[in-house]
N, C-alpha and C positions, 0 to 999 in steps of 0.2 A: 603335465606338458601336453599341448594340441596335439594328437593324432593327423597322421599323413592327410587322413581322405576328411581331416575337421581343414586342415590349412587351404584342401584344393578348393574347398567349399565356400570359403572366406574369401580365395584368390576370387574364385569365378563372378563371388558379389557385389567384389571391390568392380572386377572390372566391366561389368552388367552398366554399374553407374559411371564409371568414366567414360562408356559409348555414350550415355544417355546424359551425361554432360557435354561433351563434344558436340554430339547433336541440336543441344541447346544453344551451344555458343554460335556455331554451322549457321541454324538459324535467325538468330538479332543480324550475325555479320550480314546474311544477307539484306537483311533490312536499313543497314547502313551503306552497303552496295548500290542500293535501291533509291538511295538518297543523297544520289551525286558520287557515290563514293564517298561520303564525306569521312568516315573510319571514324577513330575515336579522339582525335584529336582537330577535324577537321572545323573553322570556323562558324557560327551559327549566326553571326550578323553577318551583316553585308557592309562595305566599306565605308558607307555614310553613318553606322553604329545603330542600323535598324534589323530588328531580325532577319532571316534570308525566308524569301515569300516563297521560294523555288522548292523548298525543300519542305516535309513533316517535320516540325519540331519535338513535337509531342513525344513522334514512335520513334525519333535518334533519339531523346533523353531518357526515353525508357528502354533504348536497346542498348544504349553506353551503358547505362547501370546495371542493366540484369550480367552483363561482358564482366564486370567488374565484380563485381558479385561471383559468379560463376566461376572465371578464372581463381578467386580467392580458393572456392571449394575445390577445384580440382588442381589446384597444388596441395593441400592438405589431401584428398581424397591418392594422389599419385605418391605421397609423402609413405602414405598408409600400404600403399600396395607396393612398393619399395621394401617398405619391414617384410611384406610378406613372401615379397619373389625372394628374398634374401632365405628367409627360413626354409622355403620352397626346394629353392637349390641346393641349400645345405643337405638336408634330408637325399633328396634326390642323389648327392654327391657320398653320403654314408653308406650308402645303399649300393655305391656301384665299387668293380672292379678296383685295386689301388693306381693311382694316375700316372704313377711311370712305371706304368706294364709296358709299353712298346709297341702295344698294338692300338693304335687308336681306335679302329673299328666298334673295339666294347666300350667307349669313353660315354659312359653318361653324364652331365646331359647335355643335349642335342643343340650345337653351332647352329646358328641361323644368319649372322651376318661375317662376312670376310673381309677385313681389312686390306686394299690394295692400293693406298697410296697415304703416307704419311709427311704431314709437312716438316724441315724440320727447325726446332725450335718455338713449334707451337703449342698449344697447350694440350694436345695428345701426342707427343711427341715426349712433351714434361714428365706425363702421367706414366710414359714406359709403353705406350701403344707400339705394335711391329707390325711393316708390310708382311703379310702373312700371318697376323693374327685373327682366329676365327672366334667371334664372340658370341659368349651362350648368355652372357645377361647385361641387359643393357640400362641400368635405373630398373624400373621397375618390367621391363621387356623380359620377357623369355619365349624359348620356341615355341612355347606350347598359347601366349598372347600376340604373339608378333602378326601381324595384320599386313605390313609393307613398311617402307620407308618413312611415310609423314608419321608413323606411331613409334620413330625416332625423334621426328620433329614436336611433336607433340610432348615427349619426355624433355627433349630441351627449352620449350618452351613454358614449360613449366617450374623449370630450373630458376631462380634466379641467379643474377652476374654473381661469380666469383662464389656460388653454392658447387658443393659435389656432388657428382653423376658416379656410383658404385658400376664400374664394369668389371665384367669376369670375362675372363679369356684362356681360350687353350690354343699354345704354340707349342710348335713342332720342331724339336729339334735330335740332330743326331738320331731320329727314329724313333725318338722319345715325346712324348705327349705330355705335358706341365699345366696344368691348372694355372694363373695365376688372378690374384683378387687387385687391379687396381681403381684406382681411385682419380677419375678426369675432371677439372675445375674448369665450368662454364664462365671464359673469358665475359670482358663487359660486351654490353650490348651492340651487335653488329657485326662482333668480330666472330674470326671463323675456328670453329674445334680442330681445322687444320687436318682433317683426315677423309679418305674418301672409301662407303662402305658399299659393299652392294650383295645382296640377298642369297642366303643360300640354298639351291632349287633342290 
């Protein structure tokens, strides 16, 4: 079995390259910003069915494709660090204090986003999400990766419709502290997780 300081080691390389994919992506989009906005699905003729003179054709078909390319790799690549923030926590979680001690203070490991508004009937809502719950792993997030907000955006966008997002959560009740492991399905595309989180300083 991987040793503790083999998995951080694995963690930190996975996520070495999902900056260094992001950055990659960061960069074509600007190149399609750059090009009318025209995004990836924006049209490349012009109404009479002549290419569009306005724009580089070249560097949008080479920036839609590397986007497409890319995005393929960092869903598998975020697929990979999912297994691993899983095993990560696990460990992390043998290793601590038993979870309904009452004191949350020694609960390892370390909440990083709070739950303060849940829709309801929406698909965190489904999944068993509470206002008041604080979440220590988010897909593949944990405290010790969490960056901000868009690197929840980024986990969902990764996701595809109607795939599961593994979140862990510890809620507080009666003074008691509870781990719990659920499971949130990324509604189809557009629609909203239905929950509003925001960071814990």
């Amino acid at each position: 079995m991987m040793g503790n300081s083999a998995v951080v080691q694995e963690f930190q390389e996975l996520e070495k390259r999902r900056k260094a994919i992001e950055a990659e992506i960061d960069a074509y989009t600007e190149i399609l910003k750059s090009n009318k906005n025209v995004g990836m699905h924006g049209p490349l003729i012009d109404p009479e069915g002549f290419p569009r003179n306005d724009i580089d054709l070249v560097a949008v078909r080479m920036a839609r494709n590397k986007i497409i390319c890319l995005n393929t790799d960092y869903k598998e690549l975020m697929a990979k660090l999912e297994d691993v923030s899983s095993r990560l926590l696990a460990k992390q979680t043998s290793t601590a204090e038993p979870m309904d001690t009452g004191t949350p203070d020694e609960l390892p490991p370390k909440a990083f986003l709070n739950v303060d508004q849940v829709t309801p009937g929406s698909p965190s809502d489904l999944a068993g999400i509470r206002v008041g719950d604080q979440i220590v792993r988010f897909g593949s997030l944990l405290s010790s990766n969490f960056t901000g907000l868009s690197a929840v955006v980024g986990v969902v966008r990764a996701t595809a419709p109607k795939d599961s997002i593994p979140v862990t959560i510890i809620r507080k009740e009666g003074g008691t502290s509870n781990v719990l492991r659920l499971v949130l399905t990324k509604p189809e595309s557009g629609q909203s997780l239905g929950f509003h989180i925001v960071p814990i300083k």
